[in-house]
C-alpha positions as CSV (number, residue, x, y, z in Angstrom):
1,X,-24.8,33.6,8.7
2,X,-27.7,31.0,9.2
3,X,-26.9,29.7,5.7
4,X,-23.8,29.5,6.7
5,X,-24.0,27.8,9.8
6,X,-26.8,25.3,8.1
7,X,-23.0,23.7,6.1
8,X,-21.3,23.2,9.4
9,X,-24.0,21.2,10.7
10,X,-26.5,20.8,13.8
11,X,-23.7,22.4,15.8
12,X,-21.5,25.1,14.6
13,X,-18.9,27.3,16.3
14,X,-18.8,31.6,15.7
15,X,-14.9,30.8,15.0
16,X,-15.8,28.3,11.6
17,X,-18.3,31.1,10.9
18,X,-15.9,33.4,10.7
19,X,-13.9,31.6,8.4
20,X,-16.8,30.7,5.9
21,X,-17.7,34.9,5.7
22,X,-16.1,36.6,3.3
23,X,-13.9,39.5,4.9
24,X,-16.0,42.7,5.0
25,X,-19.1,40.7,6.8
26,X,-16.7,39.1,9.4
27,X,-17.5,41.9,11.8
28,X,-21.4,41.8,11.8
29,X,-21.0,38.0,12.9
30,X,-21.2,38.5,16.1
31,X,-24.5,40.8,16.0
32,X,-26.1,38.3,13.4
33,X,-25.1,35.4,15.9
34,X,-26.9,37.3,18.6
35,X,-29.9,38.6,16.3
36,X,-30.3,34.4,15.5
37,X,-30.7,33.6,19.4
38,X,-33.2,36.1,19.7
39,X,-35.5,35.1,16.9
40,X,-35.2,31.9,19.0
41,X,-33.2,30.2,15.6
42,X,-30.1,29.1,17.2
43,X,-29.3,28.7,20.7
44,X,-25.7,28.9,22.6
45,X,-24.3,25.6,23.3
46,X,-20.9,25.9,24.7
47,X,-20.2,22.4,25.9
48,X,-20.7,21.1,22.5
49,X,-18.3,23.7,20.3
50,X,-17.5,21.8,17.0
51,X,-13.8,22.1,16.8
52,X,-12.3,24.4,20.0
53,X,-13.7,24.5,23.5
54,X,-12.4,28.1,23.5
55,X,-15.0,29.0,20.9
56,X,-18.4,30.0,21.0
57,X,-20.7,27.3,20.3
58,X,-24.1,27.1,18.8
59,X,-26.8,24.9,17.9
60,X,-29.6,25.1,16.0
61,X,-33.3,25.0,17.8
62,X,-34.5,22.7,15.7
63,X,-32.8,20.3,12.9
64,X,-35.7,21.8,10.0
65,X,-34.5,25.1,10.5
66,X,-30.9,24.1,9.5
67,X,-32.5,22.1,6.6
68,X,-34.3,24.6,5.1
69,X,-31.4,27.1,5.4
70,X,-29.3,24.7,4.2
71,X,-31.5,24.1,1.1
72,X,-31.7,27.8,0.4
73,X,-28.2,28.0,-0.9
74,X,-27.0,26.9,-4.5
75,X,-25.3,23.8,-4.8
76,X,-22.3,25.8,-6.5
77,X,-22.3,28.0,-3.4
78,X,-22.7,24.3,-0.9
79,X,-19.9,22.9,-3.2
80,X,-17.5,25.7,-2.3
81,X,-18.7,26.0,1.4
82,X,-18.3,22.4,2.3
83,X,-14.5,22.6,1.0
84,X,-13.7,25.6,2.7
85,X,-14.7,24.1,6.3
86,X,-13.1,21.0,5.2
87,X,-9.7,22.8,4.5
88,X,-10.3,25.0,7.6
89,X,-11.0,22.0,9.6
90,X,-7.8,20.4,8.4
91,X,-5.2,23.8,8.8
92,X,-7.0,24.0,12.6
93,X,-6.5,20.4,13.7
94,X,-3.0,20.9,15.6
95,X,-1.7,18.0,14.3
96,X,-5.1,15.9,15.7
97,X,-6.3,15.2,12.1
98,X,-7.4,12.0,13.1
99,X,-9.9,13.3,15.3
100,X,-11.6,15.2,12.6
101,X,-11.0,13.2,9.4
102,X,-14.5,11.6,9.1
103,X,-16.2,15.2,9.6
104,X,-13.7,16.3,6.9
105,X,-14.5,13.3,4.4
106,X,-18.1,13.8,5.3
107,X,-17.7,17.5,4.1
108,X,-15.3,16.9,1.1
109,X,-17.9,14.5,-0.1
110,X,-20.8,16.9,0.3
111,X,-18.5,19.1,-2.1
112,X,-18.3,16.5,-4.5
113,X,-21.8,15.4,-4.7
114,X,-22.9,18.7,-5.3
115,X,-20.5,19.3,-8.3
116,X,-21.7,16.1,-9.6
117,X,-25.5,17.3,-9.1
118,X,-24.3,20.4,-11.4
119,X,-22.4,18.2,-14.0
120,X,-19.4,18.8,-13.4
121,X,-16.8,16.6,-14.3
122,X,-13.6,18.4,-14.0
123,X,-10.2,18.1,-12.0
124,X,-11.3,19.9,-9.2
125,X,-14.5,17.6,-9.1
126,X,-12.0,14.8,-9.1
127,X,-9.7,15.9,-6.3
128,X,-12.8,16.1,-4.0
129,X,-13.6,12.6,-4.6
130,X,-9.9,11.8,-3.9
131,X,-9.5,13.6,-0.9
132,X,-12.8,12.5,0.3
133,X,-12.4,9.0,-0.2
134,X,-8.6,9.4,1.6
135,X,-10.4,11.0,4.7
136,X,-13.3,8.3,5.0
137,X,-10.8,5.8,4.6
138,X,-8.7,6.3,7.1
139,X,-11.5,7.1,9.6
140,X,-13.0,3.6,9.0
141,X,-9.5,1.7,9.1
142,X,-9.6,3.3,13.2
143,X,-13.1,2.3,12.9
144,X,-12.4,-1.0,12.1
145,X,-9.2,-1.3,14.1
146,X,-11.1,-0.4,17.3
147,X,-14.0,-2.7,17.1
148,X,-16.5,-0.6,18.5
149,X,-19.3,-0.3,15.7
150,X,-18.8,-2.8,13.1
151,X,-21.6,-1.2,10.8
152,X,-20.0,2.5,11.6
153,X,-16.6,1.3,10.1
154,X,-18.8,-0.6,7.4
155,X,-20.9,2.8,6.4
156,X,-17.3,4.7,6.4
157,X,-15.6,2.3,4.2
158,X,-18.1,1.6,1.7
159,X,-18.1,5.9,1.1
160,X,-14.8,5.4,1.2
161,X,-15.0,3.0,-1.9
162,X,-17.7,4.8,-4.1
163,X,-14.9,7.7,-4.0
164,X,-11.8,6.0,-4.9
165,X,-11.5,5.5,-8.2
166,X,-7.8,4.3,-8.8
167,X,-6.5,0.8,-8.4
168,X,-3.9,1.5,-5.9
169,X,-3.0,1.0,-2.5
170,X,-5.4,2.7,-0.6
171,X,-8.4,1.5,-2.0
172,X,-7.0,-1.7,-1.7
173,X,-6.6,-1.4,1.8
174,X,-9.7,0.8,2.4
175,X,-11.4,-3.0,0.8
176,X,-9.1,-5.1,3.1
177,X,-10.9,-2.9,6.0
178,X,-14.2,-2.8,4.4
179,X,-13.9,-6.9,4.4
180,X,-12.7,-7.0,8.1
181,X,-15.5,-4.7,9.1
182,X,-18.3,-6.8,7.2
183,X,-17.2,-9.7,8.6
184,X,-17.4,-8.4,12.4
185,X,-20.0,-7.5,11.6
186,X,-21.6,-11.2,10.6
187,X,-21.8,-10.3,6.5
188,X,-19.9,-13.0,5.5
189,X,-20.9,-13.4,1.9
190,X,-20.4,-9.0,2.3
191,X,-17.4,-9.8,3.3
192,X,-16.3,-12.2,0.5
193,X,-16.6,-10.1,-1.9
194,X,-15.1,-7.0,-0.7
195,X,-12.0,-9.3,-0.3
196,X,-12.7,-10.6,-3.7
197,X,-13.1,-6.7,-4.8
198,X,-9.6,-6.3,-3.4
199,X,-7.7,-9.4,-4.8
């Protein structure tokens, strides 16, 4: 359960642990959940709940306990983890994706990097980078639309890039916004060349 939690993050909900158990441990969640805030591991944190105010929330004590749980599990194991919350994340959105699409590119993107860490080079390994790349995008174009953080639309975007592979559309625009955001953000010669990147 702690390993499990460690792939959702800082702060982690009993509902996305749920769905990351495989059927026949779903009902010991509850009791491991409650053995973790004992051992003074996790600690309930209902105001901050991930992804549903109606759910449980937790948060870890301490951000090296969540690192070292997360570096107990195999990168194959992370790989599949970090796609499953993603998906989850994205069936569980009520139509709100745009609230959750940069925790979903961040995750997709975890999944990729740890295939690539194993070697893989397959379709699969491909998708992620696609659908990763997609999801940053669009989270930096609001990014970048809203003006808040110019270097938070900037970080986004440039992600965004190193995933999409194909010359098409999206990567051209996800360039377009990387350009915009460089240049609000006073990179101009940055800026040139992401334009120049997307010409």
């Amino acid at each position: 359960v702690v390993e499990r939690a460690a792939i959702i993050g800082r702060q982690f909900t009993r509902e996305a642990i749920l769905e990351l158990s495989p059927g026949a441990e779903r009902p010991e969640v509850a009791a491991s959940l409650r053995t973790l805030v004992r051992k003074g591991l996790i600690v309930p944190d209902p105001e901050h709940a991930v992804v549903s105010r109606r759910d449980d929330g937790y948060v870890f004590t301490h951000a090296v306990i969540q690192e070292v749980a997360y570096h107990a599990i195999s990168k194959e194991t992370r790989a599949e983890l970090h796609e499953r919350f993603a998906n989850w994340l994205e069936r569980t959105s009520g139509g709100e994706l745009a609230q959750v699409e940069e925790v979903v590119g961040h995750h997709l993107k975890q999944a990729y990097e740890c295939l690539v860490d194993l070697r893989s080079n397959d379709q699969r390994t491909t998708r992620l980078a696609r659908r990763a790349g997609e999801a940053l995008a669009a989270a930096g174009h609001r990014a970048t639309v809203r003006r808040d953080i110019p270097e938070f639309a900037v970080s986004l975007l440039q992600q965004a890039e190193s995933l999409l592979e194909d010359n098409d559309e999206i990567r051209r625009a996800a360039l377009l916004d990387l350009g915009d955001a460089l240049r609000d953000s006073a990179s101009t010669q940055e800026a040139l060349e992401a334009y120049e990147r997307a010409i």
